[in-house]
N, C-alpha and C positions, 0 to 999 in steps of 0.2 A: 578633348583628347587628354588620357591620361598624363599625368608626366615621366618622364623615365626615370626609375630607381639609379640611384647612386652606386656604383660600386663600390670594393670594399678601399677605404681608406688608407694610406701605406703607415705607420707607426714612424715616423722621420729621429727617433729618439740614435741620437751618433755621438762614439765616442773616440775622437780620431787619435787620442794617444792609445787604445788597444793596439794589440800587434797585428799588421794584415791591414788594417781598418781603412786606411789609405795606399794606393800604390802606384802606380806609372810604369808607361811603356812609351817607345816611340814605333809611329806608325813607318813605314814604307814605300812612302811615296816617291812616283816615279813623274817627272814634267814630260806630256804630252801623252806618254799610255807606259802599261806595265809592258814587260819582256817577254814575250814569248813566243823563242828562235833558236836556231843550231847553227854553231860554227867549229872549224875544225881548227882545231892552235893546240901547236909541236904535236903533232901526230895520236891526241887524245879528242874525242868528240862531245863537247860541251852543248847540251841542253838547256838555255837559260828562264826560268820560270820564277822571276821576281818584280815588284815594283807594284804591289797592287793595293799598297796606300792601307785604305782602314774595314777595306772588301775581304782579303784574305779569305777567313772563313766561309765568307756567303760564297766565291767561286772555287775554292779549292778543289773540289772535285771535278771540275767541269774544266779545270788547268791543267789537272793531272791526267785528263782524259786526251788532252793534248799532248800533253807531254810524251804518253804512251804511243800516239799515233806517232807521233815524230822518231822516237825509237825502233818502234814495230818497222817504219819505212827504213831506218837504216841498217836493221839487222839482216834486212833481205839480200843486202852484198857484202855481209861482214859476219866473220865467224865466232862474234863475240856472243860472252853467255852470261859478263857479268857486269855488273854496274855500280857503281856511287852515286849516293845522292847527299849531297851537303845541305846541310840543314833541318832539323828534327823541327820545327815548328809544322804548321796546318797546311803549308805546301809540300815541304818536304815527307810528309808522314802520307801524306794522300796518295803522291806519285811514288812512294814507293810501294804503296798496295797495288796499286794496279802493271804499275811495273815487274812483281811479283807473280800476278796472273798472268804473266807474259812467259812465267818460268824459264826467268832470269835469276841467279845469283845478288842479292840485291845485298850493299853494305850500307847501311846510313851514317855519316860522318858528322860529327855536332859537337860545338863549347858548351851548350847546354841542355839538361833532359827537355822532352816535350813540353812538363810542366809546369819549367823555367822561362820558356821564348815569349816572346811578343805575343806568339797567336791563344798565350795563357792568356793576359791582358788585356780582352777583349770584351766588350760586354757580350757579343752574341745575336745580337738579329738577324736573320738574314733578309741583308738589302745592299746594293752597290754606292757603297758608302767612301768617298775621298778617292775616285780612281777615275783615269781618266782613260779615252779610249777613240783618237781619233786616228779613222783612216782604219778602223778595225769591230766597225759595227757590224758585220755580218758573224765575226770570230766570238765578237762578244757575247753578242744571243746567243749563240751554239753554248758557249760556257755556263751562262745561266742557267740554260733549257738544262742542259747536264749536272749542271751541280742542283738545283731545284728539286728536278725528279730523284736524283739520287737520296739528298737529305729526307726529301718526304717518304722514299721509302723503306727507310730507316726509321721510322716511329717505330718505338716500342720495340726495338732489336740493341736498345742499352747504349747506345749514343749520346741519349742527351737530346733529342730532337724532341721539338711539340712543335703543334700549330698554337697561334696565339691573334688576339687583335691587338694591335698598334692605334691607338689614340693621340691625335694633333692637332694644334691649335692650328696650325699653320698646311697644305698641301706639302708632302716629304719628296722632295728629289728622289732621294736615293731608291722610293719605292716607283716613284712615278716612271723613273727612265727602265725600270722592269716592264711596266705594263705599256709602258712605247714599242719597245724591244722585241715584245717577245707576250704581243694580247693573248692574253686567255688563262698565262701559265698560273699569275695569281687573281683574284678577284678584283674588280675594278675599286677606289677609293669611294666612299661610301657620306655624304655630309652628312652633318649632324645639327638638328638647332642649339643644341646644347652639347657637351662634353658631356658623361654622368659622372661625375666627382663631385665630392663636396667644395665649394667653393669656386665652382667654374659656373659661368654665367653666358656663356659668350659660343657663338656654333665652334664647329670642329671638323674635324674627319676622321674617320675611321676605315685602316687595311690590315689584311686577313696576310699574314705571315708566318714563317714560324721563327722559334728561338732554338739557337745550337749552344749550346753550354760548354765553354772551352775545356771547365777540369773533368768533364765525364768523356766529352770525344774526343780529347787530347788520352786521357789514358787509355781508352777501349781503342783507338788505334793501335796504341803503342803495344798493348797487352795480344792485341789481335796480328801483329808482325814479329813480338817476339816468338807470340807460340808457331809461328809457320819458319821459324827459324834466322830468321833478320836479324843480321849482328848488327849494334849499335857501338861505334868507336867513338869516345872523345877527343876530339881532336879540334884546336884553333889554329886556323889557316892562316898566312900574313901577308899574303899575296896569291896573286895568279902563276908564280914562277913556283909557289910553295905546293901550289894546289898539282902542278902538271910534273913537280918532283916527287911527292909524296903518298900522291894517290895511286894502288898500281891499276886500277880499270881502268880501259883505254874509251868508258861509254861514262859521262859527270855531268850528271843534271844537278846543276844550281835551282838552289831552293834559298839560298842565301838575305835572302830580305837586305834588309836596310846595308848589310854587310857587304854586298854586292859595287857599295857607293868607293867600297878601298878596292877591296880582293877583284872587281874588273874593271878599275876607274872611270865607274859611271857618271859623269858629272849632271846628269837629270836627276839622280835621286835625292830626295829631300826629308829627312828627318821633321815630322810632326809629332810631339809631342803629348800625348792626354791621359789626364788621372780620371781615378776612380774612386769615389766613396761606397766601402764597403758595411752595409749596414746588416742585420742581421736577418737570417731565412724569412719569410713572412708566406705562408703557402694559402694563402684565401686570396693573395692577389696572384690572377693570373691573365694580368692582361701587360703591355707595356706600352709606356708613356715617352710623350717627346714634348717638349717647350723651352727650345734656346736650352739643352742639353735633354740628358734622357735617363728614365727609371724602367728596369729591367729585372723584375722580381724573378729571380734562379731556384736550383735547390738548394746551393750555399749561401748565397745572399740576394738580399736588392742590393744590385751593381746600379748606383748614378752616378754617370758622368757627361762627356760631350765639350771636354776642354781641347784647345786646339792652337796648341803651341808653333806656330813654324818655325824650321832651324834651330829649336831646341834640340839636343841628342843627349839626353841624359834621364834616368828611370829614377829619380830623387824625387820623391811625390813631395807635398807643399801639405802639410795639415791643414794651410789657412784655407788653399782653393778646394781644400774637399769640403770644408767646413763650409764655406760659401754655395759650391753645389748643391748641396743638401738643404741649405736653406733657404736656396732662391726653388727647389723644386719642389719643398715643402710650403713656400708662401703662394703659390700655384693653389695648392687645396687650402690657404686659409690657414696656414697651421706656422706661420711665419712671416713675419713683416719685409714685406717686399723688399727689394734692396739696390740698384743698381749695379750690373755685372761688368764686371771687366771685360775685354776686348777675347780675352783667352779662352772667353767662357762660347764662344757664340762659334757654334759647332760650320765653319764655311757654310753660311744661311744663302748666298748666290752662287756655292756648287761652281767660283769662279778659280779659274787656273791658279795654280800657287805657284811663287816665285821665292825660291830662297835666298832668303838676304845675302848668307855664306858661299853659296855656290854659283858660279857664271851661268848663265842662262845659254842654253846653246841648241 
């Protein structure tokens, strides 16, 4: 039997004092499942749609599909026609397209443009990555199913979407609990006797996924609700007492991520941490890789990362741990002397509950 050809090798050449080169975000994580529910406080009707850890992107659409239902049902005994949605990241921007097809008056309120948030800061795969979801498996396949079909059918309409295969040393949670959830929607995982890399010796697996590219679907959102008329306010809220002063819609779907842990004193939410080494375009790779963090060749860059800070809250990236990334992901092909990784580096490999040191567990 022949052997399998190698694919094309990634170029690991990094220079982390460039500008951009390194950067950080903190993820959204919520203990026990993300948010997604209505309550009525001082006579405004808040939609709450946060808490969904390092997922964001892969279910945004299929959140906002909910969030729409939840609207739709309570517009049928109320003569509202306008709405707020706080937060310009990849939930906020979702739910207010479709809240828009609802033709509602739709205001989006945000401390920062789309291409500033968290959901910038993202590598991009879609898989249900750091989120948790119990007592709400049936909600959450519906979400997938929804967000899934939607992304995919969006190839080729300037989003940012491909299909892609994903290469692992290791079988991927994140992709596995898809093909639990919700058989058929992707390709089942596929062994490998070998990885084909240069420098990989050892079996693998391979799943058929795609890749969302945050700086292309983050603007073609944004360009695609300005031109339908979506006003965009700057605005930082400093509470729940500020948000029910301030806002005059009496309809506030939170989109608020990690923000959500002050503005509705959520004590489940958990601030996760993870950088990015940003290397440059490489367009002959197009596949993406995982091994105790992960390489994600874009149109701007190979995005590697897979660092996993808990109860960190702060976007101060570390040159030294991007530098480390890069060269434990590069010693992977051979192109770097192994190294032993720190504890920060090892992307939740048992997908086990998180518990934040700073925040009570409740």
């Amino acid at each position: 039997m022949p052997a399998t050809p190698n694919l094309p090798t990634p170029d690991f050449t990094f220079d982390a004092d460039q500008p951009g080169a390194c950067i950080a975000g903190v993820r959204p994580y919520r203990n026990g499942s993300y948010r997604l529910d209505a309550e009525t406080i001082s006579s405004k009707f808040f939609v709450h749609n946060y808490g969904h850890g390092g997922a964001g992107i892969t279910l945004s659409w299929g959140c906002a599909s909910k969030v729409r239902d939840i609207v739709r049902s309570h517009l049928v005994g109320s003569p509202d026609t306008k709405v707020a949605v706080l937060g310009a990241g990849v939930m906020g921007l979702t739910a207010a397209t479709l809240l828009a097809d609802l033709g509602l008056t739709v205001t989006i309120y945000s401390d920062r443009p789309p291409l500033q948030t968290t959901s910038s800061k993202a590598g991009g795969q879609w898989a249900v990555s750091v989120v948790e979801f119990a007592g709400k498996r049936q909600e959450l396949t519906d979400i997938i199913k929804f967000a899934y079909t939607t992304f995919k059918a969006s190839i080729g309409q300037g989003f940012g979407v491909s299909e892609r295969p994903n290469y692992s040393a290791t079988p991927s949670h994140n992709l596995d609990v898809v093909i639990q959830l919700a058989p058929g929607l992707i390709k089942p995982r596929q062994s490998l006797p070998r990885e084909p890399f240069e420098g990989h010796t050892k079996p693998g697996f391979v799943y058929q996924t795609l890749l969302i590219e945050p700086p292309i679907f983050l603007a073609k959102l944004e360009a695609d609700l300005r031109a339908r008329g979506i006003t965009f306010v700057n605005k930082r809220f400093v509470d729940k007492s500020d948000i029910i002063a301030s806002v005059p819609e009496t309809i506030v779907v939170n989109c608020t991520g990690l923000g959500s842990m002050m503005l509705m004193s959520d004590p489940k939410m958990v601030p996760i941490k993870g950088q990015l080494a940003m290397l440059p375009p490489q367009p002959a790779l197009q596949y993406l890789y995982g091994q105790d963090g992960y390489l994600f060749p874009r149109a701007d860059h190979v995005v590697i990362g897979g660092t996993f800070e808990v109860g960190v809250n702060n976007e101060t990236p570390d040159k030294s741990v991007c530098q480390d990334l890069v060269r434990h992901i590069a010693s992977q092909f051979g192109k770097a002397a192994a190294k032993p990784l720190p504890d920060i580096h090892i992307h939740n490999p048992d997908h086990a509950p998180i518990v934040n040191p700073q925040i009570p567990e409740v």
